[in-house]
Chimera marker file (.cmm) of the C-alpha trace (Angstrom):
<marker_set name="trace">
<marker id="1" x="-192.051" y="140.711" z="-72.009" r="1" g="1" b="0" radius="0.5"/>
<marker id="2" x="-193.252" y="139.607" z="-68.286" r="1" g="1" b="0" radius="0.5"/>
<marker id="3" x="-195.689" y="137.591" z="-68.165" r="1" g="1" b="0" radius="0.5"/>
<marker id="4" x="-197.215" y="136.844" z="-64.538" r="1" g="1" b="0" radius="0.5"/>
<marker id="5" x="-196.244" y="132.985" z="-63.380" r="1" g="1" b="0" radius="0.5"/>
<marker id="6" x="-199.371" y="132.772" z="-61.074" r="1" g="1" b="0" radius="0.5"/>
<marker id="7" x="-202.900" y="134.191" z="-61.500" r="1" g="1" b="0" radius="0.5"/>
<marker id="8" x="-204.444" y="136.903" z="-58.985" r="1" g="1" b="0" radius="0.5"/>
<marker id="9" x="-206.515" y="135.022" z="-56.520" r="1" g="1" b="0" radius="0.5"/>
<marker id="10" x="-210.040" y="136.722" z="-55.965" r="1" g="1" b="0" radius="0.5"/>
<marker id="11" x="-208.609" y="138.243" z="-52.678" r="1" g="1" b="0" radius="0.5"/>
<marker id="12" x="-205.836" y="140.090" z="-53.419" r="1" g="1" b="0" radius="0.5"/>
<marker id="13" x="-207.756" y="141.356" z="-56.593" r="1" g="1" b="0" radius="0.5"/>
<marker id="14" x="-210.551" y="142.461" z="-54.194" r="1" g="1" b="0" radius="0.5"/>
<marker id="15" x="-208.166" y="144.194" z="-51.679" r="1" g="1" b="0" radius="0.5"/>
<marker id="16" x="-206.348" y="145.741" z="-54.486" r="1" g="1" b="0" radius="0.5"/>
<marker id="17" x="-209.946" y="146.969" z="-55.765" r="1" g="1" b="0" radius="0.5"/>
<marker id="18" x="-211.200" y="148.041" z="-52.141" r="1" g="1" b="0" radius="0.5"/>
<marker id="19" x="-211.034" y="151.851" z="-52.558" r="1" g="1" b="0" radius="0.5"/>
<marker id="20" x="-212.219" y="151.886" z="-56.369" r="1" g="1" b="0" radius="0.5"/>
<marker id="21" x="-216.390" y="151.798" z="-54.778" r="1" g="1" b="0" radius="0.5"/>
<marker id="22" x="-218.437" y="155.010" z="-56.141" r="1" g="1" b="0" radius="0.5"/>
<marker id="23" x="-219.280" y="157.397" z="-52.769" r="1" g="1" b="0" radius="0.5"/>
<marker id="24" x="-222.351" y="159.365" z="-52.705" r="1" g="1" b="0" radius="0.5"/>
<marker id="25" x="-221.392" y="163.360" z="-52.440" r="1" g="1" b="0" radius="0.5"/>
<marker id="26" x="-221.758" y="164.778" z="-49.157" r="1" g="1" b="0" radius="0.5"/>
<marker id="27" x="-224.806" y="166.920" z="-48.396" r="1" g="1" b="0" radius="0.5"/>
<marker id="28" x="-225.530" y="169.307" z="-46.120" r="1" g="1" b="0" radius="0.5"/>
<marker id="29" x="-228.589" y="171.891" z="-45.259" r="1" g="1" b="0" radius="0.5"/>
<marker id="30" x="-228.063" y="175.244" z="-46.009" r="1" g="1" b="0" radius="0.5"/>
<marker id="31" x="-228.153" y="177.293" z="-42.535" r="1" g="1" b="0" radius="0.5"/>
<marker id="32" x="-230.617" y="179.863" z="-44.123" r="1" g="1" b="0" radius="0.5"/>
<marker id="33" x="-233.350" y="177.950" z="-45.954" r="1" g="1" b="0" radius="0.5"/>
<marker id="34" x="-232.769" y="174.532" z="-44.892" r="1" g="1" b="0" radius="0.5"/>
<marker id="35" x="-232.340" y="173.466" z="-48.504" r="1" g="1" b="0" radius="0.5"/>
<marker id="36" x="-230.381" y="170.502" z="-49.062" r="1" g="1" b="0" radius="0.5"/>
<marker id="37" x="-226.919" y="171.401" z="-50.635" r="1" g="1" b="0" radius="0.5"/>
<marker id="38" x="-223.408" y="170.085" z="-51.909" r="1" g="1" b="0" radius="0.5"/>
<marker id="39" x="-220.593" y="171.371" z="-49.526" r="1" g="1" b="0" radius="0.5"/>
<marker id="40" x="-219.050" y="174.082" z="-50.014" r="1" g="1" b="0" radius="0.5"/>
<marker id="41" x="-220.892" y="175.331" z="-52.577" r="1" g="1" b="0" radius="0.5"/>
<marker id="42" x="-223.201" y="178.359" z="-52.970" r="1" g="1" b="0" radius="0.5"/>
<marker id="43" x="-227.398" y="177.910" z="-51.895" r="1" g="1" b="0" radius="0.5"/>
<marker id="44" x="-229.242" y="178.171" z="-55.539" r="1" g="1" b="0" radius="0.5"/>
<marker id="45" x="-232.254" y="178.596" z="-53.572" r="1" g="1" b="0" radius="0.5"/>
<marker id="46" x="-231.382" y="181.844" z="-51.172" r="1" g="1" b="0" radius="0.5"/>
<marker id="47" x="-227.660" y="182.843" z="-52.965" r="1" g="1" b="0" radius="0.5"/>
<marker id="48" x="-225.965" y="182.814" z="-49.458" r="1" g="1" b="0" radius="0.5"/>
<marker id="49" x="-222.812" y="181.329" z="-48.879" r="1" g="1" b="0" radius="0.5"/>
<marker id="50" x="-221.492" y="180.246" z="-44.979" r="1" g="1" b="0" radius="0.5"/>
<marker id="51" x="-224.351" y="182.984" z="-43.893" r="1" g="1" b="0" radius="0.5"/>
<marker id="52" x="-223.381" y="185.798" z="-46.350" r="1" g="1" b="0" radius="0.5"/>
<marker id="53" x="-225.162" y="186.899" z="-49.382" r="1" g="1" b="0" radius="0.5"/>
<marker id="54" x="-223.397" y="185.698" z="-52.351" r="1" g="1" b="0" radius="0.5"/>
<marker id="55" x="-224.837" y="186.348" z="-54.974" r="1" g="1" b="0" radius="0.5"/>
<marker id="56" x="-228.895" y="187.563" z="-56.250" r="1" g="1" b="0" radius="0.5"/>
<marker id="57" x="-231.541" y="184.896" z="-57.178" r="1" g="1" b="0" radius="0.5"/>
<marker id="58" x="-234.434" y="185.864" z="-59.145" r="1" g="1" b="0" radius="0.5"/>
<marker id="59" x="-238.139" y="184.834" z="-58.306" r="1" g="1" b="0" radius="0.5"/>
<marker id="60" x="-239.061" y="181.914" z="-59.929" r="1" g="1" b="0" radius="0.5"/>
<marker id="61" x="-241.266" y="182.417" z="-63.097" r="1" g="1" b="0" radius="0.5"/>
<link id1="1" id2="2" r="1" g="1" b="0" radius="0.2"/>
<link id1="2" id2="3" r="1" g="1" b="0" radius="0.2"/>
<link id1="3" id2="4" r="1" g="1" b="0" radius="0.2"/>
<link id1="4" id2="5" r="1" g="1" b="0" radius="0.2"/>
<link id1="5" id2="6" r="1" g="1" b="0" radius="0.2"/>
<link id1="6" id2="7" r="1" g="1" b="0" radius="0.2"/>
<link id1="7" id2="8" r="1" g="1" b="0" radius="0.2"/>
<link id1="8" id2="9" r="1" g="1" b="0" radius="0.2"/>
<link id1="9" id2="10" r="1" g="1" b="0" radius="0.2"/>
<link id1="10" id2="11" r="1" g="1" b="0" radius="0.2"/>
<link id1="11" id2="12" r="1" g="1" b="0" radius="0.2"/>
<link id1="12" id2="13" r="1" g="1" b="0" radius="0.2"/>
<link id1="13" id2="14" r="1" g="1" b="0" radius="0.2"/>
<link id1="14" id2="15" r="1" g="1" b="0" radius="0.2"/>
<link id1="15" id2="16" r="1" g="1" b="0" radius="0.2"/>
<link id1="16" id2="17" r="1" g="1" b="0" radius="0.2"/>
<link id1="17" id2="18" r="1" g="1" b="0" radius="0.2"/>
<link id1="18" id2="19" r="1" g="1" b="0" radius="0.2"/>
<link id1="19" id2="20" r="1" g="1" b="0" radius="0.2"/>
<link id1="20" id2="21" r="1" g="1" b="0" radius="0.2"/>
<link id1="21" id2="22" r="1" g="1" b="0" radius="0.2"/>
<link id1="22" id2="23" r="1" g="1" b="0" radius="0.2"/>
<link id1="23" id2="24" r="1" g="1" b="0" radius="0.2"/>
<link id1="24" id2="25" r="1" g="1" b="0" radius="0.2"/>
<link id1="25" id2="26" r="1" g="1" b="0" radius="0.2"/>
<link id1="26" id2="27" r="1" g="1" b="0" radius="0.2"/>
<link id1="27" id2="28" r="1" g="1" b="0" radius="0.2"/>
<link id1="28" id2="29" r="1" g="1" b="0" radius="0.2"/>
<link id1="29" id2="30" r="1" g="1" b="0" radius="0.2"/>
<link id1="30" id2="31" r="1" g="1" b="0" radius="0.2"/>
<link id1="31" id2="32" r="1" g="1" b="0" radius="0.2"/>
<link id1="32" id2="33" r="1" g="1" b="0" radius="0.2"/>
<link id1="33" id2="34" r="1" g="1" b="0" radius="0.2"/>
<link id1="34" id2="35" r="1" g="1" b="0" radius="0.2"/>
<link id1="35" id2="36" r="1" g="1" b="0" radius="0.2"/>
<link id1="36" id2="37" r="1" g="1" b="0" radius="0.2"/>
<link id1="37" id2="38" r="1" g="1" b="0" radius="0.2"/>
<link id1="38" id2="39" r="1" g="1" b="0" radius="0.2"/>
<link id1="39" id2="40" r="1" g="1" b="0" radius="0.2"/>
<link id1="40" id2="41" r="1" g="1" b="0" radius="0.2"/>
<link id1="41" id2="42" r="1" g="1" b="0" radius="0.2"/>
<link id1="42" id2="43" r="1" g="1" b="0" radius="0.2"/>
<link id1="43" id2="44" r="1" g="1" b="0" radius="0.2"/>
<link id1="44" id2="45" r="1" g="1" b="0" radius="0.2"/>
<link id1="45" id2="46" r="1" g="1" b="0" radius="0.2"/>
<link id1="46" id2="47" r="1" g="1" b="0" radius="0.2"/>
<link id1="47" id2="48" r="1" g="1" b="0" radius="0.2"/>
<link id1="48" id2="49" r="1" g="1" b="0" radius="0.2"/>
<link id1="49" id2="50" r="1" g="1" b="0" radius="0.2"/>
<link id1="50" id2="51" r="1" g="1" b="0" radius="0.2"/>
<link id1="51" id2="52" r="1" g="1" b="0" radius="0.2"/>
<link id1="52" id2="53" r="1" g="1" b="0" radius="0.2"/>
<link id1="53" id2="54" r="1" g="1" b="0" radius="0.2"/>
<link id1="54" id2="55" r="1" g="1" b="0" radius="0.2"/>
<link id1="55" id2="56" r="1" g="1" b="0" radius="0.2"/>
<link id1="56" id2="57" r="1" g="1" b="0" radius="0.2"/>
<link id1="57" id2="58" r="1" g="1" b="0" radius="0.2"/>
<link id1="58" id2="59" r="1" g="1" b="0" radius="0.2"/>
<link id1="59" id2="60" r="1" g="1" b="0" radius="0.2"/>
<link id1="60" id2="61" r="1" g="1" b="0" radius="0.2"/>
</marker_set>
């Protein structure tokens, strides 16, 4: 079985690991209601979609 001859020094480990950090989501306002949205995802507020109605939303009860 191989068994490493030197141990990982802290920086190689920590370039290895420099693309493993956790990134926030990307959020935009949609262009109707000024909501703040994921991209590239429907408004849950107005139902419109890149400035077209997607879909209905009911009044809030």
């Amino acid at each position: 079985m191989a068994v490493p001859k030197r141990r990982t020094s802290k920086s190689r480990k920590g370039t290895r690991r420099a693309h493993d950090a956790i990134t926030l989501p990307d959020v935009m306002h949609c262009s109707r209601c000024k909501t703040p949205i994921e991209r590239h995802s429907i408004c849950p507020e107005c139902g419109y979609y890149r400035g077209k109605p997607v879909m209905t939303v009911e009044e809030g009860i």
